[in-house]
ZAPA-577007 format. One line per 10 residues: number of its first residue (from 0); their letters; for each residue z, x, y of N, C-alpha, C. Coordinates in steps of 0.001 Angstrom, whole numbers, plus 500000, padded with zeros to 6 digits. Layout:
N
NUM = a = Z X Y Z X Y Z X Y  ...
END
This chain:
200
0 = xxxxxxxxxx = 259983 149201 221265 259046 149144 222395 258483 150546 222650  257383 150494 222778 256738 152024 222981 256617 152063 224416  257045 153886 224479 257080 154304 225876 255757 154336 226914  255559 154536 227974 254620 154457 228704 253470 155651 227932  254620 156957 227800 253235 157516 227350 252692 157889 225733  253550 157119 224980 252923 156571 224012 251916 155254 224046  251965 154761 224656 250950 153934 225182 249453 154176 225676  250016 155511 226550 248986 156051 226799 247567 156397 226169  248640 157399 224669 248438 158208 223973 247363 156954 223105  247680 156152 222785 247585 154904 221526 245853 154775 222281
10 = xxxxxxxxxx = 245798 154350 224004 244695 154155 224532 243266 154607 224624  243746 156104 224632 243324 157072 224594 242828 157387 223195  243381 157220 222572 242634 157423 220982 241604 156563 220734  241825 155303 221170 241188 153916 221284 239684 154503 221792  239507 155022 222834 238411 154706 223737 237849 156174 223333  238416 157386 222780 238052 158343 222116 236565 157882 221234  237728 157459 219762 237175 157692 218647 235483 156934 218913  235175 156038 219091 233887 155856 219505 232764 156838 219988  233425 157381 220814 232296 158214 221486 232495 159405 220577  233540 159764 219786 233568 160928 219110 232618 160527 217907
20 = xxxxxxxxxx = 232695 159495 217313 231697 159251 216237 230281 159112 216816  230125 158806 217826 228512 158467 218471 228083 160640 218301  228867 161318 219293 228811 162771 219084 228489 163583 217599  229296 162765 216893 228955 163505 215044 227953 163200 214622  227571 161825 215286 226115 161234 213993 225362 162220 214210  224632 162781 213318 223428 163968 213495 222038 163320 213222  221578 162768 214395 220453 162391 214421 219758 163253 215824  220480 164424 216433 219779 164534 217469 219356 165947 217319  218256 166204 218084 217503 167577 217544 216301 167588 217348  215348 168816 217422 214297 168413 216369 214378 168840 215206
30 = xxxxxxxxxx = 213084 168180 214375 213092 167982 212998 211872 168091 212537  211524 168437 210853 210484 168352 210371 210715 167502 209413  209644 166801 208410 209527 166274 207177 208561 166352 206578  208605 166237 205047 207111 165940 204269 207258 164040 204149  206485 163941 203916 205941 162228 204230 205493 162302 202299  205679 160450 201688 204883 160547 200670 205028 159271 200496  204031 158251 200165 204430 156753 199888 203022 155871 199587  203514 154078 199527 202225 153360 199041 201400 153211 200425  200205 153068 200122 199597 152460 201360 198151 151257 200756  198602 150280 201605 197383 148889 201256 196712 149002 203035
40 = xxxxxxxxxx = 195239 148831 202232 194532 149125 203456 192922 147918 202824  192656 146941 203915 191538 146254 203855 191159 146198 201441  192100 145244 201358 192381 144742 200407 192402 146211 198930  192573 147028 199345 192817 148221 198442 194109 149328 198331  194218 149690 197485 195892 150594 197550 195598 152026 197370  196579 152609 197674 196172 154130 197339 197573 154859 197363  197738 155981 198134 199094 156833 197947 198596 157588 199659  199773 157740 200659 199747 158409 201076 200121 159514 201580  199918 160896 201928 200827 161756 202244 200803 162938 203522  201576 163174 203651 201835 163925 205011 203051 164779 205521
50 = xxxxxxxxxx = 202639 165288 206462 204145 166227 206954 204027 165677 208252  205430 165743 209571 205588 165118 210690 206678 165760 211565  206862 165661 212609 207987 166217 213310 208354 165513 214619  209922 165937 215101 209627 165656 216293 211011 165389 217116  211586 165207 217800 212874 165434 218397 213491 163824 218747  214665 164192 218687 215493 163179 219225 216637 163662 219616  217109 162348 220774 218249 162501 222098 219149 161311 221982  220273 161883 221872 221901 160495 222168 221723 160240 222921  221627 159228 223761 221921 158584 225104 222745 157516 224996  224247 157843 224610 224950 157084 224343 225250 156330 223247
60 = xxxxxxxxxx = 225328 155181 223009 225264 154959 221318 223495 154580 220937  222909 154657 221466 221139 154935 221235 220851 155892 221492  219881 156360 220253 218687 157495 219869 217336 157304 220039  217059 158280 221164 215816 158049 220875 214769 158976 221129  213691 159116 220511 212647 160004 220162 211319 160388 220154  210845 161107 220137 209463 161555 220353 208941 162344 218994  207733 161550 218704 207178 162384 216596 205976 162279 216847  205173 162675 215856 203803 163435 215235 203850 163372 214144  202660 163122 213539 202399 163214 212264 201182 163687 211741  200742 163783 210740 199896 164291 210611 199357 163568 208638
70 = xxxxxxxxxx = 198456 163042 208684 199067 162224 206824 197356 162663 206583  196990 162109 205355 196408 161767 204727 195933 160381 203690  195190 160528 202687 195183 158850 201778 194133 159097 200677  194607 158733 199319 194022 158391 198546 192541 156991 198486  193478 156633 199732 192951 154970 199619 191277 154750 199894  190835 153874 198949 189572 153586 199035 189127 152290 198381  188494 150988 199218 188267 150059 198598 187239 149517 198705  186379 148031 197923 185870 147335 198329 185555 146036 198750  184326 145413 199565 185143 143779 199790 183292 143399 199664  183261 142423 199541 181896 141336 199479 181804 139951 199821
80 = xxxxxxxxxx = 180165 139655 200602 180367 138575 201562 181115 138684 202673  181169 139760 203052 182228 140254 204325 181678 139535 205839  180272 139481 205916 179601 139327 207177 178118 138155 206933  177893 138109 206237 177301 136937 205149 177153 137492 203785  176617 136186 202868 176374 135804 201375 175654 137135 201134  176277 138165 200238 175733 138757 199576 175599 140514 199950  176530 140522 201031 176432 141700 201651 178042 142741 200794  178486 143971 201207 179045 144569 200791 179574 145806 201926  180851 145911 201538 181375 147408 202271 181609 147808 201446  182379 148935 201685 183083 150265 200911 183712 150985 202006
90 = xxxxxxxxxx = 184852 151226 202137 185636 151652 203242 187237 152892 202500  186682 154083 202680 187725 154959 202802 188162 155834 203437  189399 155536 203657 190483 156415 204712 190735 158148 204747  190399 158377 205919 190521 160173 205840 192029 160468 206697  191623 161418 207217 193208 161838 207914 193702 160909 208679  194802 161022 209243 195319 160025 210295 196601 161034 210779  196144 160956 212487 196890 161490 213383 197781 160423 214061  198851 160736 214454 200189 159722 215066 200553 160457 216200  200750 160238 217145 202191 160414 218189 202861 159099 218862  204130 159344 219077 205170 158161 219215 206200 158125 219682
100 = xxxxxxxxxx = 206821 157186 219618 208312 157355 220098 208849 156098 218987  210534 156430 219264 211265 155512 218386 212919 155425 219069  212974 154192 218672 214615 154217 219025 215513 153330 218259  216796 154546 217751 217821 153761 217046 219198 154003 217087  220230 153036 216061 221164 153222 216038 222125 153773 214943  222906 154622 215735 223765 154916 214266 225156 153801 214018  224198 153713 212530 225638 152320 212229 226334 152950 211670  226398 154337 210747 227616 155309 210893 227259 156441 211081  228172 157765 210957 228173 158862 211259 227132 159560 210289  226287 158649 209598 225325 159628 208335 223982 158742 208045
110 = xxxxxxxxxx = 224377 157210 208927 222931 156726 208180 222501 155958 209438  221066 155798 209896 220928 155678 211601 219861 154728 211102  219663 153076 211625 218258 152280 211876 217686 152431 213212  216519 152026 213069 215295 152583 214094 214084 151605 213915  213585 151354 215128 211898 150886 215500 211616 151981 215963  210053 151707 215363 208897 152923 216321 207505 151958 216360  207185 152844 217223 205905 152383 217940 204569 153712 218526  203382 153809 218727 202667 154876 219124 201606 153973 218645  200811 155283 219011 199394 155123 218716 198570 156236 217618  197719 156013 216877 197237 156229 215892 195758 156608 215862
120 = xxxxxxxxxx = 194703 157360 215240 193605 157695 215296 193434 158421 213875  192827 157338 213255 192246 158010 211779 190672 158217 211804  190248 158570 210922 189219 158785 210127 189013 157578 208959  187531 157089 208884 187144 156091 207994 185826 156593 207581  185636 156791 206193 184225 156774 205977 183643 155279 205092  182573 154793 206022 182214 153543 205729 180926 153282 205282  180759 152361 204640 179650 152043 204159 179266 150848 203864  177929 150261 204385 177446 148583 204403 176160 148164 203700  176604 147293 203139 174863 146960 202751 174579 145770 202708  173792 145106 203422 173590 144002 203876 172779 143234 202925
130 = xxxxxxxxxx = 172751 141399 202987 172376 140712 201395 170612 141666 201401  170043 142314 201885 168721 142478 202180 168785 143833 200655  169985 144668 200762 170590 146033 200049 170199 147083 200879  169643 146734 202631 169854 148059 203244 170958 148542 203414  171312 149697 203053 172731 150504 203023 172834 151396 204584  173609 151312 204861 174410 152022 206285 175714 152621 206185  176037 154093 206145 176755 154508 205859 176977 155425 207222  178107 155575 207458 178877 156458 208947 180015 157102 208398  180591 157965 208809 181924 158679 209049 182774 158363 210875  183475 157661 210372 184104 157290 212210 185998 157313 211993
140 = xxxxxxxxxx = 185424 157708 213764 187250 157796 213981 187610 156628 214962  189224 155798 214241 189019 154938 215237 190202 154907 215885  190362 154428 217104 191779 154146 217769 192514 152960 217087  194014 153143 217324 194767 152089 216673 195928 152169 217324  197228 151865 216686 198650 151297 217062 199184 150956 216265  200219 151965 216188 201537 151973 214722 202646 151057 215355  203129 150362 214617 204871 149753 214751 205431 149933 213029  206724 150087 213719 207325 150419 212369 208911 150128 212442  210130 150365 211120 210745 150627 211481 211315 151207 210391  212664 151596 209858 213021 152491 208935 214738 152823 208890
150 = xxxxxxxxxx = 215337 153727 207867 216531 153833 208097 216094 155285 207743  217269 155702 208431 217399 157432 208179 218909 157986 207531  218792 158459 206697 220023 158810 205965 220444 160468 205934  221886 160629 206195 222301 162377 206361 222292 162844 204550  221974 163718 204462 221097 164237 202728 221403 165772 202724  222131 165926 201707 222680 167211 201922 221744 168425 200878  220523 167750 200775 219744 168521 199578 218991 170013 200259  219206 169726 201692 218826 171062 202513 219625 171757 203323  220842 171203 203050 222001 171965 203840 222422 170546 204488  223938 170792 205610 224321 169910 206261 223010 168583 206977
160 = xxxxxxxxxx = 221959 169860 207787 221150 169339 208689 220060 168580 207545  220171 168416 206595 219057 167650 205728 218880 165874 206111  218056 165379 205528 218138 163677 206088 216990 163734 204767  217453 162073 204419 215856 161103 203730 215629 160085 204369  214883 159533 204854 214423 158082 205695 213735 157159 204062  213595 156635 204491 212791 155013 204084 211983 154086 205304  210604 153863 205196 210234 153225 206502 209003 152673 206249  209085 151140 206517 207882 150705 206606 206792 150673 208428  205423 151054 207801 204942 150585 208944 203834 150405 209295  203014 149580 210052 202098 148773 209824 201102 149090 211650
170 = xxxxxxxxxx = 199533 149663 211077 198708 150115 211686 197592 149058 211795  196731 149024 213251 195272 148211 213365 195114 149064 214124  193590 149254 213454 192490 149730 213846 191063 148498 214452  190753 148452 215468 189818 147178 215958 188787 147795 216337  187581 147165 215582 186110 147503 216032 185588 148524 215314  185981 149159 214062 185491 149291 213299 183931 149984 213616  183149 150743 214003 181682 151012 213883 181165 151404 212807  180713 150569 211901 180097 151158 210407 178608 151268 210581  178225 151351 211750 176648 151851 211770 175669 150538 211646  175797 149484 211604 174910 148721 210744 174458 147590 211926
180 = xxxxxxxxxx = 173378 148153 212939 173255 146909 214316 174529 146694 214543  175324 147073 215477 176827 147191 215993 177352 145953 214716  177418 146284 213654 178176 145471 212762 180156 146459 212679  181132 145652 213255 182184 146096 213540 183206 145219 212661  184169 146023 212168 185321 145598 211334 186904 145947 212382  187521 145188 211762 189048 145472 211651 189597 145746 210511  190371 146793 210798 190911 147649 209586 192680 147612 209884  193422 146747 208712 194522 146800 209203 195421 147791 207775  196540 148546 208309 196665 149399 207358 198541 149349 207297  198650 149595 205978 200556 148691 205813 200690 149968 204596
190 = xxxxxxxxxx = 201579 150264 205085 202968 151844 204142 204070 151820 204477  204472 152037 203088 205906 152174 203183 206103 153522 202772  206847 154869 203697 206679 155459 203246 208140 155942 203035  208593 157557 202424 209853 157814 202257 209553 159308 202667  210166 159760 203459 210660 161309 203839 211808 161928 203768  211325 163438 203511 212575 164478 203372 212477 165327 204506  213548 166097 205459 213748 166231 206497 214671 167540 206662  214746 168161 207735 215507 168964 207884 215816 168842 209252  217079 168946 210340 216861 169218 211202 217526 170850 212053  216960 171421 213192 217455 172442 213647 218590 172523 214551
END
């Protein structure tokens, strides 16, 4: 039979180790990364890339955070019959700015899942030509809204504080202005991307 304050002792370890592992996971801090991955955008593919940052806070066994990004895109496609018989776009992606928040969990002391969410503002340069072949071409920036989500992994390729994520996540852009008699698109935009990380 164990004594009272071995009992104690046994309890006490109990209700410890939890919060001591929530304390080790190293997800909190800020951080930088380079960004690099696929991106499908209004039926075309490309590559995209970027660097990002941004902090995160324990609040118990949830993390959660505040980021930026900053990307780029290869991506450039085309579509026909878009708006009637015989017409044409051409639609490619320029920079794209992010800020956000996210929140997750560490399922152990080295590898943490997460949703995110923010808002988004890229660059599109567009171009229309209607069944007639008048062409209308613009450069526009449009508002949007990221959701996402991802895993983050502890990566010792930059020291202790290193991490790699994996994360898909999926952007709309609505209303589109390609210049052409308020002729307006939706632009929906899907990456999966993978980052390397450091934190301070």
């Amino acid at each position: 039979m164990l004594k009272p304050l071995s009992v104690a002792a046994v309890l006490a370890t109990m209700i410890a180790t939890p919060a001591f592992a929530q304390e080790q996971a190293p997800f909190t801090g800020p951080h930088v990364e380079a960004l690099a991955g696929y991106e499908h955008t209004s039926d075309a593919d490309g590559i995209m890339y970027g660097v990002a940052g941004g902090v995160d806070f324990q609040l118990g066994g949830v993390i959660a955070g505040l980021e930026g990004e900053f990307s780029d895109s290869t991506n450039k496609g085309s579509n026909t019959d878009v708006l009637q018989i015989g017409d044409s776009t051409n639609l490619k992606t320029g920079r794209d700015l992010y800020a956000g928040a996210r929140i997750g969990f560490a399922v152990s002391p080295k590898t943490m899942i997460y949703a995110k969410g923010g808002y988004t503002n890229a660059k599109f340069n567009a171009r229309y030509a209607d069944a007639t072949g008048t062409v209308f071409t613009q450069g526009r920036t449009a508002d949007g809204y990221r959701l996402g989500a991802g895993i983050e992994q502890k990566f010792n390729l930059f020291g202790p504080s290193g991490f790699i994520k994996a994360e898909y996540r999926y952007s709309n852009y609505k209303n589109l202005d390609v210049g052409a008699n308020d002729v307006n698109i939706d632009v929906d935009r899907h990456q999966v991307v993978v980052g390397l990380g450091v934190r301070f």
